[in-house]
C-alpha positions in Angstrom: 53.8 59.4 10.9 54.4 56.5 8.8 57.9 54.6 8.4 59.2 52.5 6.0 61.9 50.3 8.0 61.1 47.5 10.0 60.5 48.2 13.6 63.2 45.9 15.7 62.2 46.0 19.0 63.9 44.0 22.1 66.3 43.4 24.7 69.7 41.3 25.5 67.4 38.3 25.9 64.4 38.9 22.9 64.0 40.5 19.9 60.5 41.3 17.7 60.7 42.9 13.9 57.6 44.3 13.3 56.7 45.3 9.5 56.5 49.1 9.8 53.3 48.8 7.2 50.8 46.3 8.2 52.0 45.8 12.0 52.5 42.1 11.2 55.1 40.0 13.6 57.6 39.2 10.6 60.3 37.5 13.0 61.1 36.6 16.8 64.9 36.0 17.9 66.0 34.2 21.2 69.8 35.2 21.5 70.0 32.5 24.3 69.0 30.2 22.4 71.3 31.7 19.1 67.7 30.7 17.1 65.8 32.8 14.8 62.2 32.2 14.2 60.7 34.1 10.5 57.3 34.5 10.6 56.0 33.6 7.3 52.1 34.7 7.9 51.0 36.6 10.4 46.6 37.3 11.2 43.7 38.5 13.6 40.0 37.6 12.8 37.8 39.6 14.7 34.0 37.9 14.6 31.3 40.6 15.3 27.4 41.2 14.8 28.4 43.6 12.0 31.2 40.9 9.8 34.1 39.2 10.0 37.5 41.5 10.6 40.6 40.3 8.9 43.5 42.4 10.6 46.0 41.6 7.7 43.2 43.6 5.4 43.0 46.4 7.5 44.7 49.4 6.5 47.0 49.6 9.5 48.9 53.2 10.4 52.2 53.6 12.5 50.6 56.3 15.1 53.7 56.1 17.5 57.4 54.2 18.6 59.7 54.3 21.0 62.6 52.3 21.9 60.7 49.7 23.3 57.4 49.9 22.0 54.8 50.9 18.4 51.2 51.1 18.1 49.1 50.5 15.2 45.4 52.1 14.4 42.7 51.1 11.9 39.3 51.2 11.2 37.0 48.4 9.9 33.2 47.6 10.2 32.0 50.4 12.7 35.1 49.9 15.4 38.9 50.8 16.0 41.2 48.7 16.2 44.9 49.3 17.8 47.7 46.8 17.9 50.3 47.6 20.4 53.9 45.8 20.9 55.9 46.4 23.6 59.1 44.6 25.6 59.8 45.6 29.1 63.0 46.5 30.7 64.7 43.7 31.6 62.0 40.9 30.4 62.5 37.7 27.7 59.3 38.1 26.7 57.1 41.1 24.3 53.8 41.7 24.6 51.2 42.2 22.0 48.0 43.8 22.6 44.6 44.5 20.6 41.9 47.2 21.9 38.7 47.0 20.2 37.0 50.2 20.2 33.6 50.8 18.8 33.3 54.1 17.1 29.6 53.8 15.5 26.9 54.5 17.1 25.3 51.9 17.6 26.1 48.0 20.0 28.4 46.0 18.4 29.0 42.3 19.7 32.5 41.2 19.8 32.0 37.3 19.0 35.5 35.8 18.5 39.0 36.8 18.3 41.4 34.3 16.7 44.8 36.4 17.2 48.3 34.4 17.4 47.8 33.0 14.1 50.9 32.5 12.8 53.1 30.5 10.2 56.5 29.7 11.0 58.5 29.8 7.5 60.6 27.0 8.9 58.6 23.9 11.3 59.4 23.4 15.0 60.2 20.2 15.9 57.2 19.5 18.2 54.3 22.4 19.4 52.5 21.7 22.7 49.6 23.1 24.5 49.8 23.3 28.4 46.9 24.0 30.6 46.7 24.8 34.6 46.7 20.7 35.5 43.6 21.6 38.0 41.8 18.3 36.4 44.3 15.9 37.1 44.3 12.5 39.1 47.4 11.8 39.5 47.5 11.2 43.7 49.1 15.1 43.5 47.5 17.3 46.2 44.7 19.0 45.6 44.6 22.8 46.4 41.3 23.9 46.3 38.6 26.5 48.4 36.4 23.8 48.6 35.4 20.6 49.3 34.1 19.7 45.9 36.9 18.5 43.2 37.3 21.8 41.0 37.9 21.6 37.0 39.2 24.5 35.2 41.7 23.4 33.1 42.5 27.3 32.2 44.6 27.9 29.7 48.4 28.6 30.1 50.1 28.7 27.1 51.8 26.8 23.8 55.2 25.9 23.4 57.2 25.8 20.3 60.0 23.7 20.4 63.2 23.9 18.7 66.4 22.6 18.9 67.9 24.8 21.3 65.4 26.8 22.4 61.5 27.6 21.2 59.0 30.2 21.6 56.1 30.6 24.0 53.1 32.1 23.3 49.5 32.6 25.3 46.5 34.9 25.7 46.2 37.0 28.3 42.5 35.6 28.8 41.5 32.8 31.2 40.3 30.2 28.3 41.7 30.0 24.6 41.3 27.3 22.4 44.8 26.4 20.4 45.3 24.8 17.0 48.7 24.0 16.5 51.1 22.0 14.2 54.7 21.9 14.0 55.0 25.2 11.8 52.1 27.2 13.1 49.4 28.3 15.9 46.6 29.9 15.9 45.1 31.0 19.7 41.0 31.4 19.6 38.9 32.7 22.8 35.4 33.7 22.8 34.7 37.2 24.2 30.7 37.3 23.5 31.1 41.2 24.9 28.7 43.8 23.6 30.7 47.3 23.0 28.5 50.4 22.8 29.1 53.2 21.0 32.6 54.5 21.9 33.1 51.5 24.7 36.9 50.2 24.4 37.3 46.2 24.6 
């Protein structure tokens, strides 16, 4: 079914509005911190071996919403692709999710995904990347398996902050490469995974 009213989706401690038509992010609140945070531009580029896949010119359809949840489907370049929000009970956070599903019948390699790319219609005061700390030197202990000094520097996630408050944002993928600024981010990791025909990333 499609709707025409934003989707508002959230709990005492988050809110996400959801354009019921594209299944953009078009605004985050944080009642603890009283802030609202309009999203002015919100995109996904999928790189595969067939093209580039630019979510916002997708034809996106509604397939389902619940209190706490939507779901998105479209099709593009030989694979579906859903976009799923959801907030759980009792949590400050939403999640966002993308499944990649090819739907041709032939291997399709899933490159890139740039997702998170978005632009804040008003700038944060600062934007920060944190990482897992695993490389530093700083005399802290060192808790590793081995005897050999590990380096993983896996990603955590960025921080947006604001005068109150701010926003958090990460990938639920062990490395992403960030490009921030004060009034946007955009979140990159490579996947390099080959789908086959009806094979769900």
């Amino acid at each position: 079914p499609a709707f025409a009213d934003p989707i508002v989706l959230g709990s005492s401690d988050i809110t996400a509005t959801v354009d019921s038509t594209r299944g953009q992010l078009t605004r985050v609140e944080n009642p603890a911190a009283g802030e609202t945070y309009t999203v002015e531009s919100d995109t996904c580029r999928i790189e595969t071996s067939k093209g580039t896949i630019d979510l916002a010119e997708v034809d996106m359809e509604e397939v389902s919403r619940t209190p706490s949840s939507c779901e998105f489907v479209g099709r593009a370049m030989g694979v579906e692709i859903t976009r799923a929000y959801s907030v759980p009970e009792g949590r400050a956070y939403f999640d966002r999710a993308l499944r990649i599903r090819n739907v041709s019948d032939e291997p399709i390699v899933v490159r890139n995904v740039t997702d998170g790319a978005l632009v804040f219609d008003e700038p944060f005061q600062s934007a920060a990347y944190h990482d897992d700390n695993m490389d530093r030197n700083d005399g802290s202990p060192e808790l590793t398996e081995t005897e050999e000094r590990v380096i993983y520097q896996t990603a955590v996630n960025v921080f947006m902050r604001s005068g109150a408050g701010g926003l958090y944002a990460g990938v639920k993928y062990p490395y992403f490469k960030p490009e921030l600024a004060n009034d946007r981010m955009k979140l990159t990791y490579e996947t390099n995974y080959r789908l086959e025909p009806g094979e769900v990333l």
